[in-house]
BAMAR-6951 format. One record per residue (C-alpha): residue in one letter; y, z negated, x negated. Coordinates in steps of 0.02 Angstrom, whole numbers, plus 32768, in hexadecimal, padded with zeros to 4 digits. Layout:
BEGIN
AYZX...
//
This chain:
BEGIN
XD35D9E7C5322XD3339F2E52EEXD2A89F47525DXD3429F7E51EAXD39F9EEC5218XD3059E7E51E5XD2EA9ECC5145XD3AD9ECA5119XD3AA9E275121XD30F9DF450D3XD36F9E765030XD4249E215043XD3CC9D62500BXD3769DB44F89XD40A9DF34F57XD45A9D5F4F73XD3D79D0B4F0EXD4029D6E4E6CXD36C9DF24E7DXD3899EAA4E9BXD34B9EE24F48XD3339FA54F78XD2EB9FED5016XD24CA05C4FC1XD1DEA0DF4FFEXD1CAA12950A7XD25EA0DF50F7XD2D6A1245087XD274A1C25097XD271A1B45166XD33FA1935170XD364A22350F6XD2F7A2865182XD359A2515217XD2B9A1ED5246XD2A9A1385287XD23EA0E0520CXD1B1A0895246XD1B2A00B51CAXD2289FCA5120XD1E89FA4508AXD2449F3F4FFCXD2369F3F4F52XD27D9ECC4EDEXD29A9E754E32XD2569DD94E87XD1BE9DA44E51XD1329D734ED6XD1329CC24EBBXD1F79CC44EBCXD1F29D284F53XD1739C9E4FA3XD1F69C184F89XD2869C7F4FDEXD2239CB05072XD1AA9C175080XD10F9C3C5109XD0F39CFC50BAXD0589D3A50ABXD0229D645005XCFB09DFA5032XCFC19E404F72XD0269DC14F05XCFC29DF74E79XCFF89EAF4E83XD0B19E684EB2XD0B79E814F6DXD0D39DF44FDFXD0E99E1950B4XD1889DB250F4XD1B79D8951A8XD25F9D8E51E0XD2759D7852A8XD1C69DB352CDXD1EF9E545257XD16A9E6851D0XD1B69EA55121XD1539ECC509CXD1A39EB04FE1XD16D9EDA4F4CXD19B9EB94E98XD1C69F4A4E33XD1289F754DCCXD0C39FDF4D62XD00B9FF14D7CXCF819FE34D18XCEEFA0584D18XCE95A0744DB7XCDC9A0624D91XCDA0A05A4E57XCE07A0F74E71XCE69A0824EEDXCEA89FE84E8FXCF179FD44DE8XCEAE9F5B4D7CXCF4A9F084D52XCFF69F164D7AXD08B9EF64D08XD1379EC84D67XD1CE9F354D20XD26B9FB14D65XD28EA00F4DE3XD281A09D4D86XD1C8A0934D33XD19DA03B4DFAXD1D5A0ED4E39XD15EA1424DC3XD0D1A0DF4DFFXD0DCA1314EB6XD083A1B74EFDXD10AA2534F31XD1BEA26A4F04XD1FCA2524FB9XD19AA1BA4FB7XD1EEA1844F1AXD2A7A16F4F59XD2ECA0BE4F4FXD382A0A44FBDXD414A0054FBAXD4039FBB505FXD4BF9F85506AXD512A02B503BXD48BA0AB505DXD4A2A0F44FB4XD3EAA1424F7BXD3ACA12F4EDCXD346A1C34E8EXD2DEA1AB4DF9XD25CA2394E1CXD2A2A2C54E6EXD285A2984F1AXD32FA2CE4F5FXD323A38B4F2DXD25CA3A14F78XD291A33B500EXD327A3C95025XD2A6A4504FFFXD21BA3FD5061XD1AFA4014FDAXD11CA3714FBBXD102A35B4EFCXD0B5A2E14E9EXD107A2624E1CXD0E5A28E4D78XD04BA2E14D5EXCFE5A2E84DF4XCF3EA2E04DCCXCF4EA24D4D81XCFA6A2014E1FXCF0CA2434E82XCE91A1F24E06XCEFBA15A4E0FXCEC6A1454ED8XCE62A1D14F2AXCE9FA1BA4FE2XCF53A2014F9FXCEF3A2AD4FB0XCEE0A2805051XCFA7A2355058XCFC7A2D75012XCF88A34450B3XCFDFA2BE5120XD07FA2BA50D4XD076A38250EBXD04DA37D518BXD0B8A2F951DDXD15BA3275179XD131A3DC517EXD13EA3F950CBXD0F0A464506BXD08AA4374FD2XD0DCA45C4F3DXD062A4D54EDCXD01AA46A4E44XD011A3DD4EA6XCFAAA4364F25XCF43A4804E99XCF18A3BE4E7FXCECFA3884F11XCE5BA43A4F27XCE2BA4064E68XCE11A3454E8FXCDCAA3524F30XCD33A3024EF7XCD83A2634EE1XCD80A24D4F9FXCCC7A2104F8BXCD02A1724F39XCD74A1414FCAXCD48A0E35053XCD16A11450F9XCD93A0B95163XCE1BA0FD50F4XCDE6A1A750F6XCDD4A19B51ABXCE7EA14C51CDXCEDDA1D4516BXCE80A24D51C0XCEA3A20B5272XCF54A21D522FXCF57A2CA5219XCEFFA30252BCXCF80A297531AXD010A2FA52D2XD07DA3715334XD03FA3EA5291XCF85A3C252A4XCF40A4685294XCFAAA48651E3XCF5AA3DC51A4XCEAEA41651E7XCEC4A4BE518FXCF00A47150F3XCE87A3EB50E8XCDF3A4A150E9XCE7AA4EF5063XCE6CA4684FE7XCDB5A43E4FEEXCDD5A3895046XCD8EA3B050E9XCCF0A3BE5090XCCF7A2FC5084XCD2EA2CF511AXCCC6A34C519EXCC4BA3B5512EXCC0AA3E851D8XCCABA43A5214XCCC7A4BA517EXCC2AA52C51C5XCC9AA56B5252XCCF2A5CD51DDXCCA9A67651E2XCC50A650528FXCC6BA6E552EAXCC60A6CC53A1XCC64A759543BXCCE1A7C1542DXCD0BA7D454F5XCD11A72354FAXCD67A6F45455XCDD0A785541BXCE28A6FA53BFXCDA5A7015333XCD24A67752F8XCD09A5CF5322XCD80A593529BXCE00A5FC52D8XCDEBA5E3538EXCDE9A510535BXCE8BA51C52F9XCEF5A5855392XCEB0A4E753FEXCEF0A45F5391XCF97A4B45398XCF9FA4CB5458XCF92A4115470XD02CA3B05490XD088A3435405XD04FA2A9543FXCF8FA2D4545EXCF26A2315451XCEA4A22E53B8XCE21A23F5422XCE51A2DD5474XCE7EA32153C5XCDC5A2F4538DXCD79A33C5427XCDCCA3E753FDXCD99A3E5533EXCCEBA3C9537BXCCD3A40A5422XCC80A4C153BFXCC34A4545325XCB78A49D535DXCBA1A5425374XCB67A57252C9XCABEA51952CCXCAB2A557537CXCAEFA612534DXCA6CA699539BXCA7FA74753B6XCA0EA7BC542BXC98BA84153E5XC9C4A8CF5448XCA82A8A35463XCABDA84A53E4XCB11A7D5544BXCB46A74153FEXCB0FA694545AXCB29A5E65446XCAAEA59054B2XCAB5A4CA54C8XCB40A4C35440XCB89A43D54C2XCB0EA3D354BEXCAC4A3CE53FAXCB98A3E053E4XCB8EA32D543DXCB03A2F253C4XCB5FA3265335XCC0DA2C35369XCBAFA22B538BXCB62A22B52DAXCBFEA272527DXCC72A1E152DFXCBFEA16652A4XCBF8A1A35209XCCBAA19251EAXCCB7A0EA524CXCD1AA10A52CBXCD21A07C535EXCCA1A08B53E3XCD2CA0BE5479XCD61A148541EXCCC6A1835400XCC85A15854B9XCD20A1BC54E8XCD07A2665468XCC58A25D5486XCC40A29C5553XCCD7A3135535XCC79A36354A5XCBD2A35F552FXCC46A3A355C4XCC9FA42A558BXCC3DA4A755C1XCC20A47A5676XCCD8A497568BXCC8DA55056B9XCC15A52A5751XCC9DA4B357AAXCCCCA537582BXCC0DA5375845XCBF6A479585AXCBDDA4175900XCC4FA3B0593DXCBF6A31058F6XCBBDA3455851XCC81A3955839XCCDEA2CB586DXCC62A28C57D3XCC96A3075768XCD53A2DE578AXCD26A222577EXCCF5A21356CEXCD86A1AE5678XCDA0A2395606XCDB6A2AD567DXCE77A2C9566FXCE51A2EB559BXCDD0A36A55C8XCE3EA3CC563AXCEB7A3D855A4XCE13A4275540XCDD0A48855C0XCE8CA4C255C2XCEA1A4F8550AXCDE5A51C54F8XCE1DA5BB557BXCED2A5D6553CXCE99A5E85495XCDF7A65F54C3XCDFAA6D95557XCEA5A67555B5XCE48A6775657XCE8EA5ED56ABXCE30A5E45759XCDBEA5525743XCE5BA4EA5711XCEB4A52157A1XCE2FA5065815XCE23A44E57BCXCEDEA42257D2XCEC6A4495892XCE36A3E858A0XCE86A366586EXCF17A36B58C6XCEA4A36A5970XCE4EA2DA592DXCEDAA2715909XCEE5A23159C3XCE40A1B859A0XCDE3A1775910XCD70A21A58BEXCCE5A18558B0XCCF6A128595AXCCB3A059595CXCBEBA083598FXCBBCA06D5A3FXCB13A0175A0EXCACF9FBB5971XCA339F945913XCA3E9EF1598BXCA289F3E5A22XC9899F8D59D9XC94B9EE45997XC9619EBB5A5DXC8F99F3B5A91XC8689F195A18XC8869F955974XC85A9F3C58DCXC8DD9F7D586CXC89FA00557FFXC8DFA0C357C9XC8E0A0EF5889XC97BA07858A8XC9E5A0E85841XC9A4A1985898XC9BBA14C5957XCA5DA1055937XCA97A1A558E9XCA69A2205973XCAC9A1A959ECXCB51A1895971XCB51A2565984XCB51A2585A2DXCBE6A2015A20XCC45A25759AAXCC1CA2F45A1DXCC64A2AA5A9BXCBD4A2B05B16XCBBDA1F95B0BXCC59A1855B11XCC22A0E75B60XCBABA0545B4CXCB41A06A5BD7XCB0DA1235BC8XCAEEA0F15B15XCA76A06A5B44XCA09A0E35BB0XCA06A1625B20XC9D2A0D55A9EXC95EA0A55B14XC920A1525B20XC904A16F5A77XC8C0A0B85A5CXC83DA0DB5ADAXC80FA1875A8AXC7FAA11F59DAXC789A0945A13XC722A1175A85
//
């Protein structure tokens, strides 16, 4: 049973029930689209404990605000009784909540095209705000006045640059004049929510209008402070005639593919973070320099990821790519050992995709890549990181007592091996004997 066909049903013994049962928000607003909602919301006459005793075993996540989450053939629905809020002290929570019509419910919402109610078993849409003509005009507006809906819940400034961004609207101008003015109000929101929406955005097809609009309307300054002092960077011309480091990060977003993972989104947005701290430029040339941007750039991720919560794989994955970037430039250079590490990090495939709009977006040179992509196809015959010949067992045998000097002997032989002068057991034993003998001498 499709998600629709769940939710239909869930509306048609409502209905059934006496209660009035629309599909609400951004399903209606998806299937207007031509999109496949992800998800179907109901909302209803029904209050929650009456919903409770049609659809016994629901989970009453917010009966007090109205909204109760039913299951219908593993399908989870939520409904919600038509309302009007109270005022919102937290700037996230109505105080109260008064149950009502559809009509004053439809107020309570955030934008017009998220405002559209629709009868499940005809289709017909019911419009009580407006949405209809802004979703034809792609326009995102607020309901009613929309500083007050901003004040109501700060994170819809943050919905608002979402919404934008994933629908490809454009905000409609007072309501954008809202969020620049209320911007502030993103202090009082939470950082998992702030960080959520904002993962949102970068994994859009549009991520580089939601980054851009996030600068425009002062949010950014919220979310990554750090990020804004690109703007205005200026960076070597021969290398980037592209512009400054704001510029140069906004191309990159857009070269990467629709579906780019959040981590490889993150990695972009931050891969240049240090040049500004780590902006020089030389007495008698002028020439601009950016030296060990990759590695205080690293620093910087780490604390800003931690800082906005994010779980410790995506960091551990944003991190290194953030570190590496740079090396991508000396791999043509590297020996044949140090070059099969490289390629073995886990996250090597995402920093090829950097290293690839890093260049595209800069100077297009496009060697290093190319060289890369060949490596890897004459690699592909055998593991890059072979099983090791010899362990830290075979030193204990010997009579090492395990100390730093494990790790440097089994890494020239492991070298050895990966240059393909050493490829069998024995030959490996006389070597580690060689070098054991050289470290107890």
């Amino acid at each position: 049973m499709s998600e629709r066909e769940a939710a239909l049903e869930l509306a048609r013994r409502l209905t059934a029930a006496g209660y009035v049962a629309l599909f609400a928000g951004g399903c209606v607003r998806d299937k207007l689209l031509g999109r496949e909602p992800k998800d179907y919301d109901i909302a209803t006459s029904a209050r929650p404990d009456e919903v409770l005793k049609l659809f016994p075993g629901s989970n009453e996540v917010g009966a007090h605000f109205g909204v109760v989450i039913a299951k219908n053939h593993g399908v989870h629905v939520e409904i919600a009784t038509f309302r009007t809020d109270g005022s919102y002290k937290d700037g996230r929570r109505p105080e109260m909540v008064t149950f009502s019509t559809p009509e004053e419910d439809a107020q309570r919402r955030d934008f017009t095209v998220n405002g559209l109610f629709e009868i499940p078993d005809s289709g017909e849409v019911i419009d009580h705000v407006g949405g209809l003509s802004d979703l034809k005009a792609g326009l995102l507006r607020a309901i009613g006045d929309p500083v007050a809906r901003f004040s109501e819940d700060g994170l819809r400034l943050l919905r608002a640059v979402r919404f934008s961004t994933t629908l490809g609207f454009e905000l409609e101008a007072g309501t954008q004049a809202a969020v620049r003015s209320c911007a502030p109000l993103l202090a009082r929101i939470s950082t998992e929510r702030i960080r959520d929406e904002f993962s949102k955005i970068l994994t859009s097809p549009r991520r580089r209008s939601g980054v851009e609009l996030l600068v425009e309307t002062g949010l950014m300054e919220y979310v990554m402070p750090e990020f804004i002092k690109t703007i205005g960077c200026e960076q070597p011309p021969e290398w980037h005639p592209e512009g400054d480091v704001y510029i140069h990060t906004c191309i990159m977003l857009e070269m990467l593919g629709n579906d780019a993972p959040l981590e490889i989104s993150l990695a972009v947005l931050m891969h240049d973070i240090a040049k500004p701290p780590c902006q020089t430029r030389d007495d008698d040339t002028g020439r601009i320099r950016f030296n060990g941007h990759d590695a205080m750039g690293a620093t910087m991720a780490d604390e800003i990821l931690h800082r906005l919560r994010y779980p410790n794989d995506v960091i551990a994955a944003v991190v290194p790519m953030v570190a590496r970037h740079m090396q991508f430039m000396n791999v043509q250079q590297m020996r044949t050992a140090k070059l099969k590490r490289f390629m073995a990090e886990p996250t090597f495939e995402q920093e090829m995709e950097l290293h690839r709009v890093d260049c595209g977006s800069s100077n297009g040179f496009t060697d290093n890549y190319e060289f890369l992509q060949a490596k890897a196809e004459e690699f592909a015959k055998a593991p890059l990181i072979p099983p090791p010949l010899v362990t830290g067992r075979d030193l204990i045998k010997l009579g090492l007592q395990p100390g730093p000097r494990f790790k440097e002997i089994l890494d020239a032989i492991q070298t050895e091996q990966l240059e393909g002068r050493i490829l069998d057991r024995e030959p490996a034993m006389d070597y580690l004997r060689e070098l054991a003998a050289e470290t107890s001498a």
